[in-house]
ZAMAR-345446 format. One line per field, with one value per residue (C-alpha): residue number from 1; y, x, z. Coordinates in Angstrom, 2 decimals, m for minus. Layout:
N
bakol	[NUM|...]
v	[Y|...]
u	[X|...]
w	[Z|...]
END
This chain:
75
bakol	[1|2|3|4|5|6|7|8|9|10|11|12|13|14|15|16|17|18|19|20|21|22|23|24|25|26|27|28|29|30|31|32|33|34|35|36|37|38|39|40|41|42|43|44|45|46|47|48|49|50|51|52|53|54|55|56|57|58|59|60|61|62|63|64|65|66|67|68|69|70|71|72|73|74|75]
v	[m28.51|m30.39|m32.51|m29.41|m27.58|m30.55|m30.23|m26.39|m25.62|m23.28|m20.20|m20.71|m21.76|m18.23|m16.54|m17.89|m16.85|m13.52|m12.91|m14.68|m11.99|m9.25|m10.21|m10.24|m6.53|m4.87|m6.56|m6.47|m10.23|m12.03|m13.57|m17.44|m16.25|m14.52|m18.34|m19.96|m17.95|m18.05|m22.03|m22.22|m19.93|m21.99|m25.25|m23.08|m21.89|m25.58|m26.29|m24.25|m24.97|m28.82|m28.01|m25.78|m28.47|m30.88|m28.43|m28.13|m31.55|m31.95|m28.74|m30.00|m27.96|m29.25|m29.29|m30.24|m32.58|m34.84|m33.63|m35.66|m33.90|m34.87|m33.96|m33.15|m32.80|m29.04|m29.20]
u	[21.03|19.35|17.04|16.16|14.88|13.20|10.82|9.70|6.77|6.87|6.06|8.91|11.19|9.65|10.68|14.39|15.08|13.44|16.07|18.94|18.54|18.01|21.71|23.00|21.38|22.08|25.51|28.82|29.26|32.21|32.89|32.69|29.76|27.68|28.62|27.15|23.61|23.60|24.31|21.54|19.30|19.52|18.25|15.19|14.40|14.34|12.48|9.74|9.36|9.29|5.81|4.72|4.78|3.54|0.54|m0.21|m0.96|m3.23|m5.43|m8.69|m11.36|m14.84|m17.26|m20.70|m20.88|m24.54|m25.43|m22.80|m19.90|m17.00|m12.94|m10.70|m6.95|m6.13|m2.04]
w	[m36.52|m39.04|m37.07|m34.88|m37.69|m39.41|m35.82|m36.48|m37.94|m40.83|m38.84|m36.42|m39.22|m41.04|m37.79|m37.78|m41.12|m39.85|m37.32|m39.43|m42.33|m39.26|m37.95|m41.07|m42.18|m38.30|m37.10|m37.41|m37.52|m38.77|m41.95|m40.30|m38.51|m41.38|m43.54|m40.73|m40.52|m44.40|m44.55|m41.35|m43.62|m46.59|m44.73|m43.09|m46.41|m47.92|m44.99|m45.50|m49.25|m48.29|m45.70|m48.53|m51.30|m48.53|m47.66|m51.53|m52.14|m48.93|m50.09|m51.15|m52.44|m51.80|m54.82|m55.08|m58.14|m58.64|m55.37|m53.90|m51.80|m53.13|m51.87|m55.24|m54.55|m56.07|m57.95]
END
């Protein structure tokens, strides 16, 4: 499971937790079941806040500074 979601990108990890919190509002799922989705949700959700922090430090604004362009890392 793991390496499978490591692969997603953070709208299709966005879009599992989507239909993991659906199940969990709409069905009548077991208790076992309903741990599983939550433990599965848990890892998505770490998952996403990983590419997030990634994204934030790659975000560069550009600013024109002595008429030179120059890339400054936003934090």
């Amino acid at each position: 499971m793991m390496t499978s979601i490591k692969k997603l990108s953070f709208e299709e990890a966005i879009s599992e937790l989507d239909i993991i919190i659906e199940k969990i509002n709409n069905d009548n799922i077991p208790i076992d079941d309903m741990e599983s989705l939550f433990e599965k949700a848990l890892v998505l959700n770490h998952h996403c806040k990983s590419i997030l922090e990634k994204t934030k430090g790659k975000i560069s604004k550009l600013v024109k500074e002595n008429d030179e362009l120059k890339l400054l890392d936003i934090d």
